[in-house]
C-alpha positions as CSV (number, residue, x, y, z in Angstrom):
1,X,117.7,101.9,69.2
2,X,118.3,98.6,70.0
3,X,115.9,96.3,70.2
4,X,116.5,93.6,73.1
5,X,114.3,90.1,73.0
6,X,110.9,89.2,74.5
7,X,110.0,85.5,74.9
8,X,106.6,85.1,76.2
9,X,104.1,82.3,76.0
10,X,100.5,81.8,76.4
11,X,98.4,80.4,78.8
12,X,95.2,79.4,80.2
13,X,92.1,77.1,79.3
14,X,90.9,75.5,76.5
15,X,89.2,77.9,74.2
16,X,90.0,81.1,76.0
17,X,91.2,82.5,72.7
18,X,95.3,82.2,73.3
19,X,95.6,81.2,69.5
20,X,93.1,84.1,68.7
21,X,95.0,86.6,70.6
22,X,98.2,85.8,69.1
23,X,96.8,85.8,65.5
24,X,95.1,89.4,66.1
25,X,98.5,90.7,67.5
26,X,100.5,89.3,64.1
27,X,98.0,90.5,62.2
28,X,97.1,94.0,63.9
29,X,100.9,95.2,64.3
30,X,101.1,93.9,60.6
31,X,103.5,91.1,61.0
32,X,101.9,88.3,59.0
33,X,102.7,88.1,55.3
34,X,100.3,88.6,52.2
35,X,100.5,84.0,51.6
36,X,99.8,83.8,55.1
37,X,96.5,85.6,55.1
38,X,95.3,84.6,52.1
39,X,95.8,80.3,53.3
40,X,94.5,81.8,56.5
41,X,91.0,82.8,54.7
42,X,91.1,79.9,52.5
43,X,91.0,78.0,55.4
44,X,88.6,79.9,56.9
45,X,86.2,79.9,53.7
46,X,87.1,76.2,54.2
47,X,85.4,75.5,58.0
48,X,82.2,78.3,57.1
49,X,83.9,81.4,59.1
50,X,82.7,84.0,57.8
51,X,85.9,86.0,58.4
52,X,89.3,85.0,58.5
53,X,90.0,82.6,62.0
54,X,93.3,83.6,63.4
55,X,93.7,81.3,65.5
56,X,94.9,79.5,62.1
57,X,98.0,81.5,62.3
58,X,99.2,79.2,65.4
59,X,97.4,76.0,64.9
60,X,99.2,74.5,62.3
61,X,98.6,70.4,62.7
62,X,95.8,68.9,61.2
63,X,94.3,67.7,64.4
64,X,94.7,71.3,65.5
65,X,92.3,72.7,63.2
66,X,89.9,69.5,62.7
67,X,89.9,69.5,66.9
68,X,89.9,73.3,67.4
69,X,92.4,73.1,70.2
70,X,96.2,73.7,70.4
71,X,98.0,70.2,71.2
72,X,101.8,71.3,70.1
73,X,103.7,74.4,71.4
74,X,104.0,76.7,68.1
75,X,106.1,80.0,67.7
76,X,106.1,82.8,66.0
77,X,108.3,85.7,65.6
78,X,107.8,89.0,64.7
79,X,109.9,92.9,65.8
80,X,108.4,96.0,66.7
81,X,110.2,99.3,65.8
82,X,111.0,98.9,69.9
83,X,111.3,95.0,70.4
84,X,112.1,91.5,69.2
85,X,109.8,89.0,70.3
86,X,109.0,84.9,70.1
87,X,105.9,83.9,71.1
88,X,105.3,80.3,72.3
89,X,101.2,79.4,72.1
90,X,100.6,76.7,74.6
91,X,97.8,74.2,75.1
92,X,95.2,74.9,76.9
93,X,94.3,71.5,77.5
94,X,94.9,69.6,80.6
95,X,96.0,66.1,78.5
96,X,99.4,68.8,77.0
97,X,100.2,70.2,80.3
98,X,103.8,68.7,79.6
99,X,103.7,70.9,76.1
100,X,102.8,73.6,78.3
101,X,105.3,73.5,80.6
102,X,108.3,73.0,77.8
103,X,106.4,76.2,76.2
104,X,106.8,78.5,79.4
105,X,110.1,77.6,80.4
106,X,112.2,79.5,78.6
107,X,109.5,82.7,78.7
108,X,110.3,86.2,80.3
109,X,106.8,86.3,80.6
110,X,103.2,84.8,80.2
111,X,99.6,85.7,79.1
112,X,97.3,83.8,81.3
113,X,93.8,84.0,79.4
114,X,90.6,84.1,81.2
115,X,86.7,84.0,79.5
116,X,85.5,86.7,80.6
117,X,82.1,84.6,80.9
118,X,83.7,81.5,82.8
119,X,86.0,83.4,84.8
120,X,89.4,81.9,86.7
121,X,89.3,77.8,86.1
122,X,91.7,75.3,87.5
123,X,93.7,75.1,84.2
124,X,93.9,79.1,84.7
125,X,95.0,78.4,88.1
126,X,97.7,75.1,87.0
127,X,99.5,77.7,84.4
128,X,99.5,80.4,86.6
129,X,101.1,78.2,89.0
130,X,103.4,76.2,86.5
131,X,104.1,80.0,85.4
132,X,105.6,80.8,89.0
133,X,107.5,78.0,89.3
134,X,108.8,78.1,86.1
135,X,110.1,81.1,87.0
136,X,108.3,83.3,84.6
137,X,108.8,86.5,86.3
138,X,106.1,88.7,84.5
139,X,102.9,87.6,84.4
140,X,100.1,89.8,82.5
141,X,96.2,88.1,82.9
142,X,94.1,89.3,79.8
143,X,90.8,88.9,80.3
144,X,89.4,87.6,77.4
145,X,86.2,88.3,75.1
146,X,84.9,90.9,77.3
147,X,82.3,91.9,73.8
148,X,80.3,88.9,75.0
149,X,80.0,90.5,78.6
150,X,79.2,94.1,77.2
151,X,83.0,95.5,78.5
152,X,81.4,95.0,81.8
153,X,84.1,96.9,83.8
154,X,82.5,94.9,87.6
155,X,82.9,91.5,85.4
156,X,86.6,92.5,84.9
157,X,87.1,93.7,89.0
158,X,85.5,90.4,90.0
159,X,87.9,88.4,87.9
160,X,90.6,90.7,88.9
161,X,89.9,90.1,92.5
162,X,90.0,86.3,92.5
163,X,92.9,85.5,90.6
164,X,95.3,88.4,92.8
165,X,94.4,86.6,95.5
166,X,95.2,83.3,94.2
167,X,99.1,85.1,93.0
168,X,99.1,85.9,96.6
169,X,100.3,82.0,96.8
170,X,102.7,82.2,94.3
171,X,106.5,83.9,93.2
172,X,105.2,86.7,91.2
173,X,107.1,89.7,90.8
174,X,105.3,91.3,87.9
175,X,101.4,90.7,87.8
176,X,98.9,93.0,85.2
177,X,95.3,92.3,84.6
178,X,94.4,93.9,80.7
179,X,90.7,93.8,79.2
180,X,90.6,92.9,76.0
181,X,88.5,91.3,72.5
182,X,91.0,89.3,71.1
183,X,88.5,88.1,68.0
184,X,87.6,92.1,67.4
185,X,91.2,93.4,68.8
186,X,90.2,95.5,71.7
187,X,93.2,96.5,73.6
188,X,95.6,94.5,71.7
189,X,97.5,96.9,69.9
190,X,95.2,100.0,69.8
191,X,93.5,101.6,72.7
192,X,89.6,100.4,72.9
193,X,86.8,103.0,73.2
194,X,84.6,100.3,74.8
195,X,86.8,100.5,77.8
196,X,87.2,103.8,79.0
197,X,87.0,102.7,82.6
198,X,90.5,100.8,82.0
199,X,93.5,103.4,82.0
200,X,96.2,101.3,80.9
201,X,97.6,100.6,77.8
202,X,97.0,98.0,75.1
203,X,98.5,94.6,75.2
204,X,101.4,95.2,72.9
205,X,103.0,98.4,74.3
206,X,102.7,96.5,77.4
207,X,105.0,94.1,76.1
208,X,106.7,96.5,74.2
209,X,107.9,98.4,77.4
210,X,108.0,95.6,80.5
211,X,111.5,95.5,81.8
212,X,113.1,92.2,81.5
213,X,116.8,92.9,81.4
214,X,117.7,93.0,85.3
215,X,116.0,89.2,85.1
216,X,119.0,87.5,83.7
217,X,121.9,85.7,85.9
218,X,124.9,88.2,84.7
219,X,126.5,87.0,88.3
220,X,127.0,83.5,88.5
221,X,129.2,82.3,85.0
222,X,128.1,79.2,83.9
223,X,129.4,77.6,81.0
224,X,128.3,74.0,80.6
225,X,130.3,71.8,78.0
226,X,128.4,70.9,74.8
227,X,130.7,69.8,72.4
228,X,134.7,70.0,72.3
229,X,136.2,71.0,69.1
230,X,139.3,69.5,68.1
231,X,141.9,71.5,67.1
232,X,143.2,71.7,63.6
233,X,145.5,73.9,61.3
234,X,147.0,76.3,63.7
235,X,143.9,76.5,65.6
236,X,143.5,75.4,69.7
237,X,141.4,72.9,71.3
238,X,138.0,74.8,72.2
239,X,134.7,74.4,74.2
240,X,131.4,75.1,72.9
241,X,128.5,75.1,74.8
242,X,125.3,78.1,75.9
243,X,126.1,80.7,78.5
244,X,123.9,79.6,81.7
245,X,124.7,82.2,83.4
246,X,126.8,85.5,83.8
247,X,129.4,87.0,81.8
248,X,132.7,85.5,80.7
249,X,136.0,87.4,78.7
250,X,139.1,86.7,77.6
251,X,141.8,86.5,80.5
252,X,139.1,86.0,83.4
253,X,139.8,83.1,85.8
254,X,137.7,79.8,85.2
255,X,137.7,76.2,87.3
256,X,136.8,73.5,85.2
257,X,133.7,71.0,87.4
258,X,134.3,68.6,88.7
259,X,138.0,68.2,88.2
260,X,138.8,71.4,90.1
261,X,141.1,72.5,87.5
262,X,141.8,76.2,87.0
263,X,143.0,78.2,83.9
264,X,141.8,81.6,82.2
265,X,140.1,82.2,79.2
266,X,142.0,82.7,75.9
267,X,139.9,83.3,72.9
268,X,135.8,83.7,72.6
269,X,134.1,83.1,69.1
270,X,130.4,83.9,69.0
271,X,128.0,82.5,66.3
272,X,129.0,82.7,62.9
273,X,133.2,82.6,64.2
274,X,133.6,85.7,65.0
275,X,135.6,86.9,68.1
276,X,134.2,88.5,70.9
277,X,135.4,90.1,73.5
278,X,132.6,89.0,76.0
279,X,130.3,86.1,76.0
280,X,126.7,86.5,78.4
281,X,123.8,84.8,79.4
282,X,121.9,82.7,76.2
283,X,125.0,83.6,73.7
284,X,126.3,80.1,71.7
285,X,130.0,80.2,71.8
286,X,133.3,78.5,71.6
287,X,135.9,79.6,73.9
288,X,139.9,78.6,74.5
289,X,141.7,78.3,77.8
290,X,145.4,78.8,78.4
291,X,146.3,75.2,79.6
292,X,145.9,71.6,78.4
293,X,142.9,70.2,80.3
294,X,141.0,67.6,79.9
295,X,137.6,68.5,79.3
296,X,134.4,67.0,78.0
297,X,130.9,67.2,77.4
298,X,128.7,67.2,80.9
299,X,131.7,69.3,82.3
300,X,131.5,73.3,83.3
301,X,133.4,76.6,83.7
302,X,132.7,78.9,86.3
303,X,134.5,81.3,88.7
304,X,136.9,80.0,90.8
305,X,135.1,82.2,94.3
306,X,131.4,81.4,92.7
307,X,131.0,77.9,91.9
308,X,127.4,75.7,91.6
309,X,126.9,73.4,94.1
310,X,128.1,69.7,93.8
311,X,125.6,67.1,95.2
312,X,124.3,63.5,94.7
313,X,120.8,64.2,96.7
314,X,118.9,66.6,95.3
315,X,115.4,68.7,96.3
316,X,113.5,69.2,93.3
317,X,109.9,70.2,92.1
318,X,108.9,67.9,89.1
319,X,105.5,67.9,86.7
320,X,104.9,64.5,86.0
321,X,104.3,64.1,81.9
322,X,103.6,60.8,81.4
323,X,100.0,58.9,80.4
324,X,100.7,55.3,81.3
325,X,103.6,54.8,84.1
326,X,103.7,57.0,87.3
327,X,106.5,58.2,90.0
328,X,107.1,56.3,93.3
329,X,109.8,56.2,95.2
330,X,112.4,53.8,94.3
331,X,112.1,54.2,90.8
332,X,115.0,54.6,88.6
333,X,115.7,57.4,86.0
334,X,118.3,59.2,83.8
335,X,118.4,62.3,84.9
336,X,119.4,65.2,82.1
337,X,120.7,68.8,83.4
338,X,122.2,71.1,81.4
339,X,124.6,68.7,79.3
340,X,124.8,66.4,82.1
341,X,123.4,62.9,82.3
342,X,123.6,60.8,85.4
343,X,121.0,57.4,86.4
344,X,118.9,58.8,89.7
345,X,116.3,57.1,92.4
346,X,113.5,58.9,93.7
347,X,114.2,58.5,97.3
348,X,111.4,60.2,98.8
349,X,107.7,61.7,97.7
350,X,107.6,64.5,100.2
351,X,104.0,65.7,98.7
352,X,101.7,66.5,95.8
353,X,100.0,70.1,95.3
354,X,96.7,70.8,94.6
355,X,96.9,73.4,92.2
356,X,94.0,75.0,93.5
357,X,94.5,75.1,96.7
358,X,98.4,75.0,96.8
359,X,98.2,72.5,99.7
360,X,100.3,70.2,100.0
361,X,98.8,66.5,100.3
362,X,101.8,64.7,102.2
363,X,100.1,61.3,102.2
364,X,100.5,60.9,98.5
365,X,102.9,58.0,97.8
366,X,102.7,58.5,93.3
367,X,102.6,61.3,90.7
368,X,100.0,60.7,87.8
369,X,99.7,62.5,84.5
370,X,100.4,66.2,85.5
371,X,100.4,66.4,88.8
372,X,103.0,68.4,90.8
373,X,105.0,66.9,93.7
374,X,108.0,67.8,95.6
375,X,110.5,64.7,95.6
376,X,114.2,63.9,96.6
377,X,116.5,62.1,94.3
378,X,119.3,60.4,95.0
379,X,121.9,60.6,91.6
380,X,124.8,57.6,90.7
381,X,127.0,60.3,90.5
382,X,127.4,64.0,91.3
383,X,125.7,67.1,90.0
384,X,126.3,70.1,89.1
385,X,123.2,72.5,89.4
386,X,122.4,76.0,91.1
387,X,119.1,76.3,92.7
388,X,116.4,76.8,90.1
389,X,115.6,80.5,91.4
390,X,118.9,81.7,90.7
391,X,119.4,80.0,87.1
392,X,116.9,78.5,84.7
393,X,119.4,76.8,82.9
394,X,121.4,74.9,85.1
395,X,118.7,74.4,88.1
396,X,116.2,72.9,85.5
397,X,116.2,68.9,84.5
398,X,114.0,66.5,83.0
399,X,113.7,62.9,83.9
400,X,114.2,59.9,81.1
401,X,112.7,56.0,81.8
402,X,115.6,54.6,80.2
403,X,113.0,51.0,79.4
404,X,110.9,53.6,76.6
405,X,113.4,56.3,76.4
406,X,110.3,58.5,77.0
407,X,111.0,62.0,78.7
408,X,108.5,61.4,82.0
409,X,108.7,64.7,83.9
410,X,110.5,68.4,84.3
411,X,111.6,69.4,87.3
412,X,113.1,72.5,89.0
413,X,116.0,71.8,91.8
414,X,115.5,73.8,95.1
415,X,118.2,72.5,96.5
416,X,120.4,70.0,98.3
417,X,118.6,67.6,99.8
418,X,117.9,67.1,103.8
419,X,119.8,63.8,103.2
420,X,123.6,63.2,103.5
421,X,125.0,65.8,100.8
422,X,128.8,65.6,98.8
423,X,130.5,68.8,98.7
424,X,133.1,70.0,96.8
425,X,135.2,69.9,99.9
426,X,134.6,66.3,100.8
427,X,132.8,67.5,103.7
428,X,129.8,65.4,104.4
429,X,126.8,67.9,103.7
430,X,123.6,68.1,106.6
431,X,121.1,66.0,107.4
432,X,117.6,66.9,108.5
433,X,116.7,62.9,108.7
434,X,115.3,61.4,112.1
435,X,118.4,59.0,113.3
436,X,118.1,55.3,112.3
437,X,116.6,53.2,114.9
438,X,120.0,51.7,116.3
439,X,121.3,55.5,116.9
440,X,119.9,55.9,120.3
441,X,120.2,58.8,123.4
442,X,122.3,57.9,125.9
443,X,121.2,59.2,129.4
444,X,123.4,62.0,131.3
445,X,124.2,61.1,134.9
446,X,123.4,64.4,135.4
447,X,119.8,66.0,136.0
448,X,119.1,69.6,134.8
449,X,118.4,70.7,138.6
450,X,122.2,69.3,139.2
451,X,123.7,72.9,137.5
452,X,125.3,75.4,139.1
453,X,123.2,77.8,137.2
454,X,119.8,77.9,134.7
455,X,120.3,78.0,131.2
456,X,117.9,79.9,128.6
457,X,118.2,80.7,124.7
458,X,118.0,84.4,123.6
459,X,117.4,84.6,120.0
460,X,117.8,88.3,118.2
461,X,116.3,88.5,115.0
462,X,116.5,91.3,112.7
463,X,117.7,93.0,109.4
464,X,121.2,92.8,109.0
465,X,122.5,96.0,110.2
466,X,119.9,96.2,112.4
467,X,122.7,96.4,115.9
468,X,121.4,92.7,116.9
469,X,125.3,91.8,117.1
470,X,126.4,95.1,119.2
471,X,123.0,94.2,121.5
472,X,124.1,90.8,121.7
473,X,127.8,91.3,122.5
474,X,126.8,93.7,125.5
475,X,124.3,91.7,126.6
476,X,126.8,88.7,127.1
477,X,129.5,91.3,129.1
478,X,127.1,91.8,131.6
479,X,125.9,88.0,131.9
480,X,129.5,86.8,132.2
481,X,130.0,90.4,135.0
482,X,127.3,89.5,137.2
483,X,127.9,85.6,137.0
484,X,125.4,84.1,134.9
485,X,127.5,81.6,132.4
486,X,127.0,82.8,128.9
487,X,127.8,82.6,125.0
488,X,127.6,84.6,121.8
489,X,126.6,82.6,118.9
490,X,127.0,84.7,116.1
491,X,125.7,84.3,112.8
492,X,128.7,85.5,111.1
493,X,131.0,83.8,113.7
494,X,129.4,80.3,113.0
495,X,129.7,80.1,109.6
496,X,133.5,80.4,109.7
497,X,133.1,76.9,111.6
498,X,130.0,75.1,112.7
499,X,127.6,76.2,108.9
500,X,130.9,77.0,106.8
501,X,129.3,74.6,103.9
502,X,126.0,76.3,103.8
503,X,125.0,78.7,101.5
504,X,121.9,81.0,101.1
505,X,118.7,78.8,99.5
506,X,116.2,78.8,101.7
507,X,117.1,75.0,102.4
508,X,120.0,75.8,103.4
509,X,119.4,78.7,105.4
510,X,116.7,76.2,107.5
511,X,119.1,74.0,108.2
512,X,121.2,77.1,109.5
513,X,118.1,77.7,112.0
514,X,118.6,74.2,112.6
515,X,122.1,73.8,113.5
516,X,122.5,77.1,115.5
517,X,119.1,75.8,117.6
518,X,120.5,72.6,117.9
519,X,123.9,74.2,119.6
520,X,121.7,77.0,121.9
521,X,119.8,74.0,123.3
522,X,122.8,72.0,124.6
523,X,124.3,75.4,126.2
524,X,121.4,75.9,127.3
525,X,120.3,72.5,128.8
526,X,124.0,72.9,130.5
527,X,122.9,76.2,132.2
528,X,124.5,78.2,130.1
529,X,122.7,81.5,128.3
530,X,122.8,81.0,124.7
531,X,122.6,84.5,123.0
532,X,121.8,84.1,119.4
533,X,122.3,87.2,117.1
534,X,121.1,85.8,113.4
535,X,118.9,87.8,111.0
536,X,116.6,83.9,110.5
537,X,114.3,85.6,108.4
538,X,111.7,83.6,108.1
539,X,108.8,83.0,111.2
540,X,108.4,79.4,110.4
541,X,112.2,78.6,111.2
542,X,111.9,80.6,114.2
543,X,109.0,78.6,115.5
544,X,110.7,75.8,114.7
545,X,113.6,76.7,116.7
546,X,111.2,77.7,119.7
547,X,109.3,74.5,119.5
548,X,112.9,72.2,119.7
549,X,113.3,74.5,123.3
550,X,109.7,73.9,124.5
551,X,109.4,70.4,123.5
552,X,113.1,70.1,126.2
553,X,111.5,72.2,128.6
554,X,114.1,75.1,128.2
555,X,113.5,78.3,128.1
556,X,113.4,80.6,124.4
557,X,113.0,84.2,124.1
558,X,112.6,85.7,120.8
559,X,113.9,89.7,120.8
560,X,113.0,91.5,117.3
561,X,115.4,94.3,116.7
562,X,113.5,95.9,114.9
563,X,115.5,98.5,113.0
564,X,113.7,99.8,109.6
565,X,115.6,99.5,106.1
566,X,116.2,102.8,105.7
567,X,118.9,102.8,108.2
568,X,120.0,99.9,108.0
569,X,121.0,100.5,105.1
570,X,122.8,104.1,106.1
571,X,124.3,101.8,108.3
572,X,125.7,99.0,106.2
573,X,128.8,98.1,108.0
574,X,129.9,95.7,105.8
575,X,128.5,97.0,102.4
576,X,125.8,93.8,101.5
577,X,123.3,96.4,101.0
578,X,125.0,98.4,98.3
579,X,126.4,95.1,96.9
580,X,122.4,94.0,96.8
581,X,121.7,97.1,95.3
582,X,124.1,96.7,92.3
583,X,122.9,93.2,91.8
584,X,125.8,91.3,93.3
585,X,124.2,89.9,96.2
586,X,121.4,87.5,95.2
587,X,118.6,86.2,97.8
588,X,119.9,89.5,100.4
589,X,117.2,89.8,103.2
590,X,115.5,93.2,102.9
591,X,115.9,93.6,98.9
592,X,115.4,90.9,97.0
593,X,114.2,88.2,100.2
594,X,111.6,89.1,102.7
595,X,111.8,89.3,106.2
596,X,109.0,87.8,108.1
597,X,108.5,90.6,111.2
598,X,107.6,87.8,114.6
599,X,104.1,88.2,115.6
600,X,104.9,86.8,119.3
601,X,108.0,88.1,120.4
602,X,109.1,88.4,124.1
603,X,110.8,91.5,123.3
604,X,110.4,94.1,120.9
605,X,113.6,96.6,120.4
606,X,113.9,100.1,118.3
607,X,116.6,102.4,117.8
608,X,115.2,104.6,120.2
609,X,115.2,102.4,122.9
610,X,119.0,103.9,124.1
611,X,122.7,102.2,124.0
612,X,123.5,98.8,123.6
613,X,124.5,98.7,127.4
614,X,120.7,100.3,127.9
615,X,119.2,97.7,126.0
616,X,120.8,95.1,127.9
617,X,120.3,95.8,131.0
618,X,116.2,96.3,129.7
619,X,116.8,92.7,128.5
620,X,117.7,91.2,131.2
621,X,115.4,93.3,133.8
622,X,112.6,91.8,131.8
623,X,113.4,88.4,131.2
624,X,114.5,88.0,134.9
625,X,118.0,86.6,133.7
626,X,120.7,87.3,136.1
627,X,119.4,90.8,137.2
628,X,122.0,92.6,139.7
């Protein structure tokens, strides 16, 4: 069998026992060598333990052990008959959050200790949230030391109960809660009988058996330039560099960022020069192309029809690392993605978090030591990235002050930025900015009351699939056939035109809501009936979208067709479900991004409800539009 890769790291507070549970695991699945344990109980004989401390087997520095805290990330490896894994121990302390954070970002998955005796604390909290936005998709929260609580099985619940409703907050796919002694190995590799009450199984065939395959890009081909090696003998030019992201062989098509070139792929060599005949996510290779190009460090290969985004403003979630300066807006960085390095401004602190709370403090105008902030940068010159949800690798960046050379903060891009945006295209991107002060609204001759007719906005929300087009497309025939001036706007339609540069991040799709609102206003402030048919998943956009129509005085009506999955999935007319389903639709509304169902709509519409002509005329009967 073979044995695919774990990476997981620890987490939690100071003294929960992450360097205890990691040394038990070594020592109980018997990966720790005969010299190991026998410096491990020197050292222990050493300090007065009266057994061996393995938490030794982690905390290697001096300080470490004098301290009895973690302060550097440490790893281990060690295999199972069913698995490789690396484990990265963490600090617990708040003073190495940064070490922390450069622990867990490459993890599949993280242990987030508790004391049983303390119970969830704010550091628990700050790594389970720098866990989620990481993008650590599994989390498992071992509850710690549960001999000092008698394996009470209510302690556990209690603890259980507080911290799932903190992950309510957060991105979690995967969330476990385990009981366990990490100091007398309950539950870490064998099954304890001072839990019966728990009916999972021990820590390590856990980790032995989580699924963390289908978490990898194998999509979106990324191939960032590392290094370009000359040729020599008979040998090509080739360029070497980490596979970000999905799944590259010889002949495929490849554009070279951000010259635009194209080519194919000639040769792939994997470690140790040896061809291949595919290269995928985390493999170090060298490839060939077919033609000449200039090419060099900072640049990337990807698919011709799937390419990152290009942009100098960027929206970003940082952790601030450093003890003695702090982040404002204005200040100037290097910026460091992938192999890229370009000189950025912070143009805007949109807000700190409170880690506890997860609200977001908008007055804050800095970042101290470890605190969390959403902030938009403004680079000299473009970058390549993909949001940070889709790709670790090339959505991930860390921020240099080029007067130390000290690396000051990670941070995760979300997207493009609500400022002005470069595209590929040369289109300029969208802008979510209130207009400067000398852009001002120049007043129609005409009032509202002056129209031949009264406009309103009807806005159809649903799963794709769900017959909000067929609905809308009817409902407009019988406007136009009994007089009333109307117009389909299409979500499909509109992005051949009016959002043809936006994608699918959920800042993009707001400023879809945007746009499309924008547009059904002025139709509808010219007495025209704007019928929208847009899935808009998401209730906040929607509101937003009714507010811009209230705060005009026009009228908004929300309609939720409201079709379940099931069929609209029998449906699928244009095959994005089963594309979804086979992974090659990412951020598709209904599998792998939720729909927010309206809680006020004006109209609420089921499959049962008749034909599209049917539900039209229902529509308009009770929203007393043009009814004949």
């Amino acid at each position: 069998m073979r044995r695919n890769l774990l990476r997981l790291a620890t987490a939690g507070s100071v003294d929960d026992g992450k360097s205890t549970l990691i040394g038990r695991l070594l020592f109980d699945s018997k990966a720790l060598f005969t010299d190991q344990l026998d410096a491990i109980e020197r050292a222990s004989i050493a300090r007065g333990n009266g057994g061996p401390d393995l938490s030794l087997v982690t905390d290697g520095l001096r300080a470490e052990r004098e301290q009895g805290i973690t302060i550097d990330v440490a790893y281990r490896y060690f295999a199972t008959p069913r698995r490789k894994f690396v484990i990265a121990d963490t600090p617990g302390h708040v003073q190495y959050t940064r070490n922390m954070v450069t622990g867990a970002s490459t993890a599949d998955l993280a242990l987030i200790l508790v004391d049983a005796r303390k119970g969830v604390s704010e550091q628990t909290r700050r790594h389970a949230f720098l866990s989620s936005l990481l993008g650590v998709g599994h989390l498992v929260l071992c509850v710690n030391k549960m001999d000092l609580v008698d394996f009470s099985e209510q302690r556990f619940e209690e603890i259980r109960a507080e911290f799932a409703d903190f992950a309510t907050k957060l991105d979690v796919g995967d969330l476990s809660f385990l009981p366990l002694s990490a100091l007398h190995g309950d539950n870490v590799v064998e099954t304890s009988a001072n839990t019966p009450w728990y009916p999972g199984p021990p820590l390590l065939r856990h980790l032995e058996e989580v699924h963390v395959a289908s978490d990898r890009n194998l999509i979106d081909a990324r191939l960032p330039v590392q290094y370009v090696i000359r040729p020599h003998g008979d040998h090509q030019r080739s360029y070497a560099g980490t596979i970000a992201g999905g799944i590259f062989k010889p002949g495929d098509e490849v554009v070279v960022l951000p010259s635009g070139r194209a080519s194919r792929v000639g040769q792939i060599w994997g470690p140790g020069g040896s061809k291949v005949d595919e290269a995928y996510t985390g493999m170090a290779v060298s490839l060939t192309l077919d033609d000449d190009i200039d090419i060099g460090r900072g640049d990337m290969l990807a698919r011709p029809g799937n390419q990152p985004h290009l942009d100098r403003d960027l929206d970003a979630m940082v952790c601030w690392f450093s003890e003695t300066t702090e982040l404002r807006a204005g200040n100037d960085y290097s910026i460091r993605t992938a192999t890229q390095t370009s000189k950025v401004r912070v143009s805007e602190l949109d807000y700190r978090l409170d880690v506890n709370t997860l609200h977001r403090q908008t007055d804050a105008d800095r970042l101290g030591l470890n605190d969390i902030g959403r902030v938009t940068v403004h680079s000299r010159s473009p970058i390549m990235f993909d949001p940070y949800r889709d790709n670790r690798a090339t959505g991930s960046f860390i921020l240099v002050d080029e007067t130390t050379n000290q690396t000051v903060a990670a941070g995760m891009i979300t997207g493009r930025s609500s400022g002005p945006a470069e595209l590929p295209s040369g289109r300029p991107g969208h802008s979510l900015r209130p207009p400067r002060e000398d852009v001002v609204w120049h007043k129609s001759a005409v009032d509202r009351t002056q129209r031949l007719s009264t406009g309103a906005t009807i806005w159809l929300t649903g799963l794709s699939g769900s017959g909000k087009s067929t609905i809308a497309v009817e409902l407009e025939r019988q406007l136009i056939a009994s007089g009333q001036p109307a117009y389909l706007l299409d979500g499909d339609n509109l992005r051949h035109g009016l959002t043809s540069n936006l994608g699918f991040t959920d800042a993009d799709r707001r400023e879809n809501i945007r746009r499309v609102a924008e547009v059904a206003a002025l139709f509808a402030d010219a007495g025209v009936v704007a019928i929208v048919s847009l899935i808009s998943p998401f209730r906040d956009q929607r509101r937003d979208a009714r507010k811009m129509h209230d705060d005009k005085r026009l009228r908004f009506y929300e309609i939720f067709v409201d079709t379940p999955l099931e069929e609209c999935e029998l449906r699928d007319p244009k095959g994005l479900y089963k594309r979804a389903r086979a992974g090659e639709l990412r951020e598709f509304t209904g599998i792998d991004s939720p729909y927010e169902r309206p809680e006020y709509a004006e109209l609420t519409i089921t499959p049962g409800d008749g034909t599209p002509a049917d539900i039209a005329r229902n529509i308009r009967r009770e929203l007393g539009i043009a009814d004949n």
